[in-house]
N, C-alpha and C positions, 0 to 999 in steps of 0.2 A: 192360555190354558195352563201352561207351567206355572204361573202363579199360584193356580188353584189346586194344584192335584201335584200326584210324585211319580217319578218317570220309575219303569222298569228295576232298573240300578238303582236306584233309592229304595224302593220296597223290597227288594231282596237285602239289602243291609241291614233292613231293619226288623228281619223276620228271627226269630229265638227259638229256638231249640230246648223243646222239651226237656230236664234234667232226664237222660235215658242210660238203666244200668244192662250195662252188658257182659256176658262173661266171655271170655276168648283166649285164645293162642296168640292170634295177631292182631294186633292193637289196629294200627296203621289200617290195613282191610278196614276195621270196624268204622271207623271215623273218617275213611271216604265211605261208605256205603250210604251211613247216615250223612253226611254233606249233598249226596247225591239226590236224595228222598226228600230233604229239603230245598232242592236246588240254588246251595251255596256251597263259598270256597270252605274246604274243608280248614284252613287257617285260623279260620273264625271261632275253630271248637276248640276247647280245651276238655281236661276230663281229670276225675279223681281216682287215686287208687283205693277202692275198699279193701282188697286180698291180692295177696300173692301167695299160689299153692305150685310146691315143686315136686315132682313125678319122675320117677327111675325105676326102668326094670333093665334085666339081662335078656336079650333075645338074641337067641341063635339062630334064628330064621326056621329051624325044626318045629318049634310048639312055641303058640303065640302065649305070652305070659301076661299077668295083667300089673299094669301100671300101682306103683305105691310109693305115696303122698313123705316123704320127704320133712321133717320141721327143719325150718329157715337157721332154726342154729346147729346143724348137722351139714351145712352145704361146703363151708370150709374146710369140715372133715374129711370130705373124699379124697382119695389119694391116687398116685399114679396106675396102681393095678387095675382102680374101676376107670377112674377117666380116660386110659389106652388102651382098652378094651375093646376091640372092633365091634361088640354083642352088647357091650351097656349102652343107655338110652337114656335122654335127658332129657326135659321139658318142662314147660312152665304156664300154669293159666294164671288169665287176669282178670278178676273182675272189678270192673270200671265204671263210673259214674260222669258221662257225656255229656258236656251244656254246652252255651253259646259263651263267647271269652269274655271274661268282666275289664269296662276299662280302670279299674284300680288295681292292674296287675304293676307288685315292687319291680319287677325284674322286666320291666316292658320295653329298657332302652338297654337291658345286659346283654346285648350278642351274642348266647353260649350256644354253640352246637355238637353233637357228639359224632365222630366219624372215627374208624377203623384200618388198617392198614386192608391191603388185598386180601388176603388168607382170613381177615376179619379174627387175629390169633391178638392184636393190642388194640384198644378201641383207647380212641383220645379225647379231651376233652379241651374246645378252642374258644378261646375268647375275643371276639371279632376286635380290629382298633379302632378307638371312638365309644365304646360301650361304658355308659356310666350306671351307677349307682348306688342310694344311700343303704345306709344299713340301719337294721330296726331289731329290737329281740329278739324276733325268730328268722333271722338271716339262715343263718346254718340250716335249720330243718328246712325252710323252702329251698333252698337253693339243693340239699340233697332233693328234696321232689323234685324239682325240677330236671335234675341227671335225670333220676329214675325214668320219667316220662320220656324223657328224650333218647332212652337205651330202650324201652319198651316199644316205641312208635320206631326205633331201627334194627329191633328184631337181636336187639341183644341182651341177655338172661342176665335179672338182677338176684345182686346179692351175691355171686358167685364168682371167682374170676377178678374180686373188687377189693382183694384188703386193703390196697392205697388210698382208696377212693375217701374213706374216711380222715386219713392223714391233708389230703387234696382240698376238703371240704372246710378241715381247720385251721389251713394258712391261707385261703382266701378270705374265710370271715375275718380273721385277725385283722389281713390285710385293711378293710371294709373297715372294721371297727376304729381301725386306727384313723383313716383318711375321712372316715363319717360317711363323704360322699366321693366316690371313686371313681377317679375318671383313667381308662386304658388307653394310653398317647400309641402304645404296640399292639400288635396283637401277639397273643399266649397260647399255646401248645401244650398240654399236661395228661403225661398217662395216667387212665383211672381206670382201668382192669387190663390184665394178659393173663391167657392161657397157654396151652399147649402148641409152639410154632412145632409145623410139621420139618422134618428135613427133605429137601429136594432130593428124589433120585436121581443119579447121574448116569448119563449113555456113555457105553464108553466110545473113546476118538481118538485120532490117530492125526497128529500135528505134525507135520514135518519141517521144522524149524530152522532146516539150510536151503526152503526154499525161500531166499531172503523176500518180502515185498514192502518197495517204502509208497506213505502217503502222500500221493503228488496233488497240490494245488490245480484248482480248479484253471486257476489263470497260468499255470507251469506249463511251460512248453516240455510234452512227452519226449526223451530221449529216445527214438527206437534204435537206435545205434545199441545200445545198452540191454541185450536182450538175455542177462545169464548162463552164459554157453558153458562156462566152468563155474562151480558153487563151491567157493574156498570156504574155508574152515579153520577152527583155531585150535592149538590143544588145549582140553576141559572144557571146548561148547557142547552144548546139550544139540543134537544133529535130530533127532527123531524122540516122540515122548508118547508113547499108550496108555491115557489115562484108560483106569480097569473100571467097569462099570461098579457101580453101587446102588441099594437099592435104599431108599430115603427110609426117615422115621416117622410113625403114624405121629397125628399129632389131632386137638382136638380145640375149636376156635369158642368164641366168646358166645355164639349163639346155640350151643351144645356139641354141632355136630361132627361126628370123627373125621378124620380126614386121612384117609390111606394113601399111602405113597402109592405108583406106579411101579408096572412093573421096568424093571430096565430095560434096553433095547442094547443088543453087544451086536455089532455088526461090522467093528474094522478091526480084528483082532488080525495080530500082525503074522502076516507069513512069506516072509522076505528072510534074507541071511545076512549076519556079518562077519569077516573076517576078523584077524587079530590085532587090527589096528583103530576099531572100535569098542570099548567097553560097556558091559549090558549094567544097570544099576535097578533092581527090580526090588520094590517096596510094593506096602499094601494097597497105596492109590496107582504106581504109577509104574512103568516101567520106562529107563531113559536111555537111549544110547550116546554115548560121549565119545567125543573123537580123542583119541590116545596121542595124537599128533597133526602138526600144521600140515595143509596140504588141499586136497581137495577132495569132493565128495564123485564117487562113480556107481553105476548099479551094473551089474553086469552078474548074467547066468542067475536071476533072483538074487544075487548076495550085495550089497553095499561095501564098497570100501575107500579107504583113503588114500589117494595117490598123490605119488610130487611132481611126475614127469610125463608131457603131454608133446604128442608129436601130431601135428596136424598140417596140411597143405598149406592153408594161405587164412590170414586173417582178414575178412573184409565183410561189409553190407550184408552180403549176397549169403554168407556160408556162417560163421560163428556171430559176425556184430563184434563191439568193442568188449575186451575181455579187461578183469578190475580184480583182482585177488589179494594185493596188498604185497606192497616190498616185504613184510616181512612172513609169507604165506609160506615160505619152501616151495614154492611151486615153481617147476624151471619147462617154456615150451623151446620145442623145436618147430621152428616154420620152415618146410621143406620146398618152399616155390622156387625156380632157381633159373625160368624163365626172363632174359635181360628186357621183352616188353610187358612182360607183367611185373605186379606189385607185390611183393609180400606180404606185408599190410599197405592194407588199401587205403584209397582217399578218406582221410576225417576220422579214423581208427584212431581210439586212446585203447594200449594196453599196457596196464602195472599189473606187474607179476617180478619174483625175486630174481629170476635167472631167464634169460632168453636167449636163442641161437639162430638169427634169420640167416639165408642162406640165400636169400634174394635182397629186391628193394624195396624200400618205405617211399609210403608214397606220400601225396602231397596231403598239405597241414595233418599226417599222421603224427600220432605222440607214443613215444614209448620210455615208459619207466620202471627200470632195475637197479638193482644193487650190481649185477654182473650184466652186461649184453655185450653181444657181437654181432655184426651186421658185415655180410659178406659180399653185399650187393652197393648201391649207391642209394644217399638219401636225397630226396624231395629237396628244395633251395626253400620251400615253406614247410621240410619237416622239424620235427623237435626232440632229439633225444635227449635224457638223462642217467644217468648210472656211477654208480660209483667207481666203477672200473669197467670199461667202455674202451672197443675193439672195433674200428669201423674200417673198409675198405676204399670207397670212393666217398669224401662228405661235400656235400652241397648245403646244407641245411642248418639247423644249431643244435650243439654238444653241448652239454654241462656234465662235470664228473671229480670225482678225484684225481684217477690214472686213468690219462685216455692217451689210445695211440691210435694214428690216421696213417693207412697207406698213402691216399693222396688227395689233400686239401683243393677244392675247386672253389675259390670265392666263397668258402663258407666260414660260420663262427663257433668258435669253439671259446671255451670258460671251463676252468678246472683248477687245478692244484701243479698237478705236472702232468706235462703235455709231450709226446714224442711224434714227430711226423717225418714218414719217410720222405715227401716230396710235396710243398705247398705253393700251388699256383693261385696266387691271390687270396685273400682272405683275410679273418682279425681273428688273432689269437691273446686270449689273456690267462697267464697263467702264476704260478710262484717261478716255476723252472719250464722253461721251453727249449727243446732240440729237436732244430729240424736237418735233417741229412739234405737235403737237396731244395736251394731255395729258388723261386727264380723270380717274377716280382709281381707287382704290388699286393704286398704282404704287410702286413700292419698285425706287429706284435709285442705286446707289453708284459712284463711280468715285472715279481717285487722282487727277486733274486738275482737270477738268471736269463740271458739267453746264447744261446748255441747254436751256431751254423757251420756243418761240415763243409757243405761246398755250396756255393752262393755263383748263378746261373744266372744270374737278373738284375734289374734294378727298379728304381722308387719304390723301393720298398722303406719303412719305420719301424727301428727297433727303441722301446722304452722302456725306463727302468723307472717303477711308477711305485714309492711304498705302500700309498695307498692305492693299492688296484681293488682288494678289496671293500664289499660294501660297509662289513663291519668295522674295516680299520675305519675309513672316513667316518663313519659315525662314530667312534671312539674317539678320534680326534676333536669331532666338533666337542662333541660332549665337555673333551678337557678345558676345550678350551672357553667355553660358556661357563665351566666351572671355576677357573684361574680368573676370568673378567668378575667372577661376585665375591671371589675370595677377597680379590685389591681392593672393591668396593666397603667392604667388612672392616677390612683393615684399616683405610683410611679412618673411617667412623670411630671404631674402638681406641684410634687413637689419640684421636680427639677428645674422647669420654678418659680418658687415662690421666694429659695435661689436665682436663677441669675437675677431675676429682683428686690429684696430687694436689693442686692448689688450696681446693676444698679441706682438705686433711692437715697440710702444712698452717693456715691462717687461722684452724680451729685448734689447734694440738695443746697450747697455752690454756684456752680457756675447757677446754676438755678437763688437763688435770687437776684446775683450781675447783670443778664441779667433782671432780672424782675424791677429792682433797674434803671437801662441803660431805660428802653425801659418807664418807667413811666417818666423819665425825658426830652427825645424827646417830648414826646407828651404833655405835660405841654410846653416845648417851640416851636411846631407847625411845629418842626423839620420831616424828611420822615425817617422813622425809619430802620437803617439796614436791608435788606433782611437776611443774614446770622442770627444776633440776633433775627427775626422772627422765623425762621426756627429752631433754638436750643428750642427755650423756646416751640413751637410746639411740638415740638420730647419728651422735656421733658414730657410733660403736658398728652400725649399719654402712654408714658412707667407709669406712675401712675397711668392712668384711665386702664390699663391691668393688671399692678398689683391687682389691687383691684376685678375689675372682676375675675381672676384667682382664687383668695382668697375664692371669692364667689362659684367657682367651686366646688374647693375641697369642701367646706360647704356641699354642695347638694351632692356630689360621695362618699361625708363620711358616711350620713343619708341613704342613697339608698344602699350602703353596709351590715349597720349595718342589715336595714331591712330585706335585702335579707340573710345574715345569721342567722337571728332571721325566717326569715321563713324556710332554711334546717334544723333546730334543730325541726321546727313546725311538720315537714312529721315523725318524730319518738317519736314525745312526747307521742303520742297515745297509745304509744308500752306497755307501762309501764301501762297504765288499761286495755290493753287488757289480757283475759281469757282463761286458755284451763281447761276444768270442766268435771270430770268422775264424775257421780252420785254414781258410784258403783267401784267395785275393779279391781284392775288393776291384769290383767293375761298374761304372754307370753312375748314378747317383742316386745315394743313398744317404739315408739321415739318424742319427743316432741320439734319441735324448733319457736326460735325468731329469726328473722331477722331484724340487725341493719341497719339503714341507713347513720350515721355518728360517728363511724366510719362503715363500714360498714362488720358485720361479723356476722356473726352465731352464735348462744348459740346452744348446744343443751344436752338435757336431756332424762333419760333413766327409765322413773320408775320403780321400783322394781316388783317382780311380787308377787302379796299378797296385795300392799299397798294399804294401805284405802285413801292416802291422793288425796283429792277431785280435788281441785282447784287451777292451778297454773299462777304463774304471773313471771313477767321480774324484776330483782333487782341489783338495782345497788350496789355491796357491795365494792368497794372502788373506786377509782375515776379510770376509764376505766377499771373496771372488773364488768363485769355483767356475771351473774347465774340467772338459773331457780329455782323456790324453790316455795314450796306451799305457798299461801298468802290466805288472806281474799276475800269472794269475791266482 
């Protein structure tokens, strides 16, 4: 039967559409209406424009006024007064001539579409990628029909709103004209009319910008330890901001219509206080409050202000969570817990803040870092203090600081600059200068300087005197010394290149001046002088201006050697004033070493047990043999 006849879908393809003129407002309506009456895709229609007639009155909603007709070359001439006008009125009829689409349309493989931003205030013009086509005389004028229809079918008003559109129209056909047949590898984006963008009204809001909040990863394991108990602040952050409400500007889009702003909404206008340690900055958008100084933020009685000093019971899980303000905040706490079975701060507490005063103990794996702290209590054997100058009572745990002083060392470690301990039962200390007043033993302590024991109680304990105790000195040293191994390498090299360019200079010197000799005598008789004898006397003049440079090398890789071995001897010269000093008598067995850095080895000595001798130093007693031996101090 399908051989014979045409199914459904075949007969409606092939059913045509009266040429039917219509007149209208909205295009789009008209051409599904008619799609619909013939029961087809409305895609299939195309249509002609007979007219375009444009229509403006003023209505104030008071007394309806009537509509008047506008000529097409007056539309440009409107200006801001009538077009923000909440009472002027714009509009457009079409009338249109509707058929069925011819398949000899030029632009049937162009992909142009017209679309609009939201507010429909800039309508664009896109050319899909892959879109070709040729060009013929009258490219320009279809292709403007073609916008036309395509801004008419999306409800947007031609002729107005469009002076680009003609500039747009004549570097595509250029384009076109040039290429004959135009193929788009991209697609294109091109504005062809904007009107009037409204301005957004703004609500006003109230940001409070020391309540700090970062964005955690999805897979980030949440800190709740970390819960903001203190909101530090810096001097000249902006702490709080009331943007002031505003109310937007009318504005009026591509399809005529006005577009009035909203009204605002004001609903957090600020009514809190601040003291004289916050500064108010009040402009037209915004009002800002600025902290005047580091510290931290409080509200108390309605008013905000910025404080440095913060006295609270106990840091832990349960009550504050880990507090984070920054060494350099000014912010100093007092932790007032002073119970010997509670913690001061608690298990897995990190608190950095400038100044701290515990009064109890730190507990286990807590951390605390200051510039200043004292800890009056005993710390954790897995806690971990830091401070610049660091005051501890009983430590168990690890210190790191500049000046730290320890009532009394229980098997813990301490790292600093200088180190004073009244009494150190076991433990490892590394410092530049170490004194301890009461030693008793296994005490394992190194510095680059000094060490000092008033009265020594014990034994197997180690004292060393290490230049490199630091991590920076060892890296300086390597450093040198990777730098001295590429210097000799250089050296070597450059001076090799030196013998074979002497040579080079010395065997050519003869024939150098008999060509220098040749080439002065051309040129006195006006003669074109040998290419070849140019190019020797060149070549020579080169190999002696590298010689000499070369020469100059080595100069500078010699000095810059020398230096840098004059400073690996500098990282152990120190060794030799450095001190290990028992005030009082040596008892038990104890061990006493130097550490060389070039060459690099060990001394080590054993004092006797009974021996009065106080003070001992590094001695060189013949050329690469060094001994310990008591010296002066």
């Amino acid at each position: 039967m399908a051989l014979f006849g045409s199914s459904k879908k075949e007969k409606t393809s092939l059913k045509k559409v009266r040429p039917t003129v219509v007149r209208t407002q909205n295009v789009a309506k008209e051409l599904i209406n008619l799609a619909k009456s013939y029961d087809i895709k409305v895609d299939s229609l195309d249509f002609n424009i007979l007219e375009i007639q444009t229509y403006t009155r003023m209505n104030d909603g008071t007394k309806e006024t009537e509509w008047e007709e506008i000529p097409h070359d007056d539309l440009y001439n409107l200006d801001d007064t009538q077009l923000l006008n909440s009472n002027f009125q714009i509009k457009q009829m079409y009338e249109i001539e509707i058929f069925s689409k011819k398949d000899e349309d030029l632009f049937k493989n162009f992909k142009l579409a017209v679309g609009a931003n939201a507010t429909k205030c800039k309508v664009y013009l896109s050319i899909a990628a892959g879109s070709k086509v040729e060009y013929n005389a009258r490219f320009d004028k279809g292709l403007l029909l073609l916008i036309q229809k395509r801004k008419m079918r999306a409800g947007i008003l031609v002729n107005i709103f469009d002076e680009m559109q003609d500039e747009v129209i004549f570097k595509l056909t250029a384009h076109v004209r040039v290429e004959e047949k135009a193929v788009y590898a991209q697609s294109e984006t091109i504005l062809i009319a904007q009107s009037y963008e409204p301005t957004a009204t703004i609500d006003d809001a109230l940001i409070m910008h020391f309540e700090k909040t970062e964005d955690v990863d999805e897979k980030e394991k949440v800190d709740y330890a970390s819960r903001g108990f203190i909101k530090n602040v810096k001097e000249g952050e902006v702490l709080i901001e009331y943007i002031k409400a505003k109310e937007g500007k009318a504005g009026r889009n591509c399809r005529g219509e006005f577009m009035s702003p909203a009204e605002p909404i004001i609903a957090h206008e600020p009514e809190f206080k601040v003291d004289e340690t916050i500064e108010i900055a009040d402009t037209d958008d915004s009002i800002k409050y600025i902290a005047k100084e580091n510290g931290y933020i409080s509200f108390e009685d309605g008013t905000y202000i910025i404080k440095t000093d913060v006295d609270i019971g106990e840091i832990s899980f349960k009550t504050t969570g880990s507090i984070s303000t920054g060494l350099d905040s000014d912010v100093s706490i007092s932790v007032n817990e002073t119970d010997s079975l509670k913690d001061a701060i608690g298990m897995g507490m990190e608190v950095e803040v400038t100044e701290i005063d515990i009064e109890g103990n730190v507990g286990s794996n807590a951390k605390v870092f200051a510039r200043k702290a004292y800890i009056g209590g005993q710390t954790h054997a897995t806690a971990t203090i830091r401070a610049d100058k660091l005051d501890i009572n009983v430590h168990k745990g690890h210190a790191f600081g500049k000046n730290i002083r320890i009532a009394r060392l229980e098997h813990g470690e301490v790292d600093g600059d200088i180190v004073e301990i009244t009494q150190a039962l076991g433990g490892h200390i590394r410092a530049k200068e170490i004194d301890i007043e009461i030693c008793t033993s296994h005490v394992k302590a190194t510095a680059s300087r000094k060490i000092e024991i008033k009265k020594l109680q014990g034994s197997e304990n180690i004292f060393t005197i290490d230049p490199l105790l630091k991590k920076d000195a060892k890296e300086g040293l390597n450093e040198n010394k990777d730098s001295i191994k590429e210097l000799k390498y250089d050296l070597i090299s450059i001076k090799k290149e030196i013998t074979k360019y002497t040579k080079l200079v010395k065997d050519g010197t003869a024939s150098f001046l008999d060509i220098k000799k040749r080439l002065l005598h051309y040129k006195k008789s006006g003669v074109k002088m040998p290419e070849s004898f140019v190019k020797k006397y060149k070549q020579f003049q080169k190999m002696k201006e590298h010689l000499k440079e070369i020469k100059i090398e080595l100069e500078v890789k010699s000095d810059q050697l020398k230096l840098l071995t004059t400073r690996t001897v500098s990282f152990q010269d120190n060794i030799f004033d450095a001190r290990i000093i028992n005030r009082g008598i040596w008892i038990g067995h104890n061990e006493l070493k130097f550490k060389l850095v070039d060459p690099p080895i060990e001394v080590v000595f054993k004092p006797k047990d009974g021996s009065e001798d106080n003070i001992f130093g590094l001695v060189e007693v013949d050329e690469g043999e060094y001994e310990i031996q008591p010296v002066k101090e």
